[in-house]
C-alpha positions as CSV (number, residue, x, y, z in Angstrom):
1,X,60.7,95.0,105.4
2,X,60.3,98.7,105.8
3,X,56.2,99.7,105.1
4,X,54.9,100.4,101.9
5,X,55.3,104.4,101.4
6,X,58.2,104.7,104.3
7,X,61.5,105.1,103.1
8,X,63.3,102.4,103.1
9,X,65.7,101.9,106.2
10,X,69.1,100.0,105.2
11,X,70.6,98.5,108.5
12,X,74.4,97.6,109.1
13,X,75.9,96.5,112.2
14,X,79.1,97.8,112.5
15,X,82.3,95.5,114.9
16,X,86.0,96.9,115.3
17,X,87.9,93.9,114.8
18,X,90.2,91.9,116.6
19,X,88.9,93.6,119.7
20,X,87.9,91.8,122.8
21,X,85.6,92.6,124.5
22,X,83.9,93.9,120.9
23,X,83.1,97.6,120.2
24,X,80.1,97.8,118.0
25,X,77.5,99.8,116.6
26,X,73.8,99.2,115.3
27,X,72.7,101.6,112.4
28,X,69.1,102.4,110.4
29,X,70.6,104.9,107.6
30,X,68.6,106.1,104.5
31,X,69.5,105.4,101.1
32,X,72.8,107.1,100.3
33,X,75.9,106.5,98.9
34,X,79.3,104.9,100.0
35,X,80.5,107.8,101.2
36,X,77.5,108.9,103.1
37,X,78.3,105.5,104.8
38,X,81.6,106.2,105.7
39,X,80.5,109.5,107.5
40,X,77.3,107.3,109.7
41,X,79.8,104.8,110.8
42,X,82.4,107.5,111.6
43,X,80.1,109.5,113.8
44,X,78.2,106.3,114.7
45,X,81.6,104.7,116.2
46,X,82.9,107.9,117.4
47,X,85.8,108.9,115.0
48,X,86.9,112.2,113.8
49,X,87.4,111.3,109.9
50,X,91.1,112.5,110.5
51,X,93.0,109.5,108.5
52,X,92.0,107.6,105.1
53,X,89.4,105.1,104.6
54,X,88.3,102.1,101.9
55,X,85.4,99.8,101.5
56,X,86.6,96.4,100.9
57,X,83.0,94.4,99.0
58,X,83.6,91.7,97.1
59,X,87.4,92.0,97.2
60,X,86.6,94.9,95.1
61,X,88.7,98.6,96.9
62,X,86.2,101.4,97.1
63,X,87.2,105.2,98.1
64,X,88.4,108.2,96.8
65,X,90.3,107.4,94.0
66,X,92.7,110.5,94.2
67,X,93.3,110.2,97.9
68,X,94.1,106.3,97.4
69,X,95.9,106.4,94.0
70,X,99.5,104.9,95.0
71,X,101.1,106.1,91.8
72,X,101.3,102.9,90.5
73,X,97.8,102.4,88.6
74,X,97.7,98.8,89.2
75,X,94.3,99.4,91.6
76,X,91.0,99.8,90.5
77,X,89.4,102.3,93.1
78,X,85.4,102.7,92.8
79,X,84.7,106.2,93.8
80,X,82.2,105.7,96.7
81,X,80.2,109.1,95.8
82,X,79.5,106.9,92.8
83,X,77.7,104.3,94.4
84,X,74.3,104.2,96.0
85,X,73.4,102.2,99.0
86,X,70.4,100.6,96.9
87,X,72.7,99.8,94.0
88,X,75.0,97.7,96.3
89,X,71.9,96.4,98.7
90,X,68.3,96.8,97.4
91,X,69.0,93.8,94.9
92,X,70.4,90.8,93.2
93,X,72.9,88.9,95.0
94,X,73.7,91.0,98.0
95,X,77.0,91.3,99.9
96,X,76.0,90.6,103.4
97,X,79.7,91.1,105.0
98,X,82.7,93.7,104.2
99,X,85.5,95.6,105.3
100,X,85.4,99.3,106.3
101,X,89.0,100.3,106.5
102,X,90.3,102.8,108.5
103,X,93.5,105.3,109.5
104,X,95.8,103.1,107.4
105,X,98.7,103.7,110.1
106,X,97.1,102.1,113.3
107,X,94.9,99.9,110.8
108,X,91.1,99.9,112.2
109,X,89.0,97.1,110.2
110,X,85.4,96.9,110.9
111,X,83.7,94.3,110.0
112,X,80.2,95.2,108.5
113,X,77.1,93.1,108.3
114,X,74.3,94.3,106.2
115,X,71.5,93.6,108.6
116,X,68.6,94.0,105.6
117,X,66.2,96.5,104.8
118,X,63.9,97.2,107.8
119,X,61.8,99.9,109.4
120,X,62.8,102.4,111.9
121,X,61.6,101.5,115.8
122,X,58.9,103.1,116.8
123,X,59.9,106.8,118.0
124,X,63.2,106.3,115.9
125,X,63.8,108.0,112.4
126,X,67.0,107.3,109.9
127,X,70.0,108.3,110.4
128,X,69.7,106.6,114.1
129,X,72.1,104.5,116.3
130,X,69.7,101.2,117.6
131,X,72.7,99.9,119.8
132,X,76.3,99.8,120.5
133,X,78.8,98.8,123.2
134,X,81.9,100.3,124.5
135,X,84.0,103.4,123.4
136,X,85.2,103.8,120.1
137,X,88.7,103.8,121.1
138,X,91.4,107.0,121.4
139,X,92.5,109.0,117.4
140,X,96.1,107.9,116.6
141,X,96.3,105.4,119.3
142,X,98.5,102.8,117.4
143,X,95.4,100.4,116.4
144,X,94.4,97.4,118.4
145,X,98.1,96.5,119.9
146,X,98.4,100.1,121.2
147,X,94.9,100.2,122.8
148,X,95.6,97.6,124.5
149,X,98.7,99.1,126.1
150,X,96.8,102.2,126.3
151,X,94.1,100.8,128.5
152,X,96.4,99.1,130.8
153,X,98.6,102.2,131.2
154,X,95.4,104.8,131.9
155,X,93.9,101.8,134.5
156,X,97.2,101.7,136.2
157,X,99.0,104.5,138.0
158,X,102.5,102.3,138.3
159,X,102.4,101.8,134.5
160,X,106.0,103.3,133.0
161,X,103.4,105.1,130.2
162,X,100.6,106.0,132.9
163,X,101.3,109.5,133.7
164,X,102.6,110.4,129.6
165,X,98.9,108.6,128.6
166,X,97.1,110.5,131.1
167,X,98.8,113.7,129.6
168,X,98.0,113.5,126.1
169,X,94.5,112.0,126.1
170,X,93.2,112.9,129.7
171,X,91.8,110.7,132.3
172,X,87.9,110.5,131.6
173,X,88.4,107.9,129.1
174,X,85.8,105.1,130.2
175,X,86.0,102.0,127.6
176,X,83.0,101.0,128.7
177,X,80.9,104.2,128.2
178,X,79.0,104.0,125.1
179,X,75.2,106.4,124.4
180,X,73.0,105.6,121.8
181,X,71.1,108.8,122.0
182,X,74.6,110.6,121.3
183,X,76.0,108.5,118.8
184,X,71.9,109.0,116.8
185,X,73.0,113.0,117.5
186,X,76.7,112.7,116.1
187,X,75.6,110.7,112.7
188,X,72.6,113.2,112.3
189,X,75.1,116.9,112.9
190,X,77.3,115.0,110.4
191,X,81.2,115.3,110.5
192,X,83.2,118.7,110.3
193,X,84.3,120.0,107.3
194,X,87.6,119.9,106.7
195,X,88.8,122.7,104.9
């Protein structure tokens, strides 16, 4: 429980799924809404904000309601700059596990565990990254199936898709290379604007 006076620190730990070995993150945010959410796991996990993304809580859908509207009004789509961190957590019968949905195309689900509300580490202060493994993997990769392929093509220089990989993405990719002090830097500069 965070101490009496401190802001209260709301921490989520944050797993790709269906990803072995997993790629996680660790997070102590600051009360905030949904979509301030979305942007600490997207500079948390290393992603560049490039694709949609939904909140599945409760099998409840929330987003942007515009940017997810499929024309056919059946879905009910909570706008998260309507919904406050405190609202969903700080109360009442809390969801402890959801889905944070992302780039709809390659189809990246995390799975996120609301870890309770606790205070900051010493020499730590919200927004802040407490731990994490691995790299968040490659924008537009093809989702799980085509990081798979991806990893196998970079690692070997035989692979058919090696040198065509190596091309478009580089080859200082390291899947295992993960840095807490830059991931705490990422969600704190916050994402680009998008104009």
């Amino acid at each position: 429980m965070a101490k009496k006076g401190a802001a209260p620190g709301f921490q989520f730990k944050i797993t790709l799924a269906d990803l072995r070995p997993p790629i996680w993150r660790r997070i102590l945010v600051l009360d905030g809404t949904l979509d301030d959410l979305h942007e600490w796991i997207q500079t948390a996990m290393g992603w560049t904000d490039s694709h949609l993304h939904q909140f599945v809580i409760r099998e409840q859908r929330y987003g942007d309601p515009e940017m997810l509207d499929d024309g056919f009004g059946e879905a009910k789509i909570i706008d998260t700059l309507d919904v406050e961190l405190s609202g969903l957590f700080g109360r009442g019968r809390l969801p402890r596990r959801f889905i944070y949905e992302y780039d709809f195309g390659d189809g990246w689900r995390h799975e996120i565990e609301f870890e309770g509300v606790q205070e900051a580490p010493r020499g730590k202060k919200p927004p802040c990254c407490l731990g994490g493994e691995r790299a968040c993997p490659p924008e537009d990769i093809g989702g799980v199936w085509g990081y798979a392929n991806y990893l196998q093509a970079i690692r070997d220089p035989d692979h058919e898709e090696h040198e065509m990989y190596v091309e478009w993405g580089g080859d200082s990719y390291d899947s295992e290379t993960f840095n807490i002090a830059s991931a705490t830097r990422a969600m704190r500069r916050g994402l680009p604007a998008w104009e």
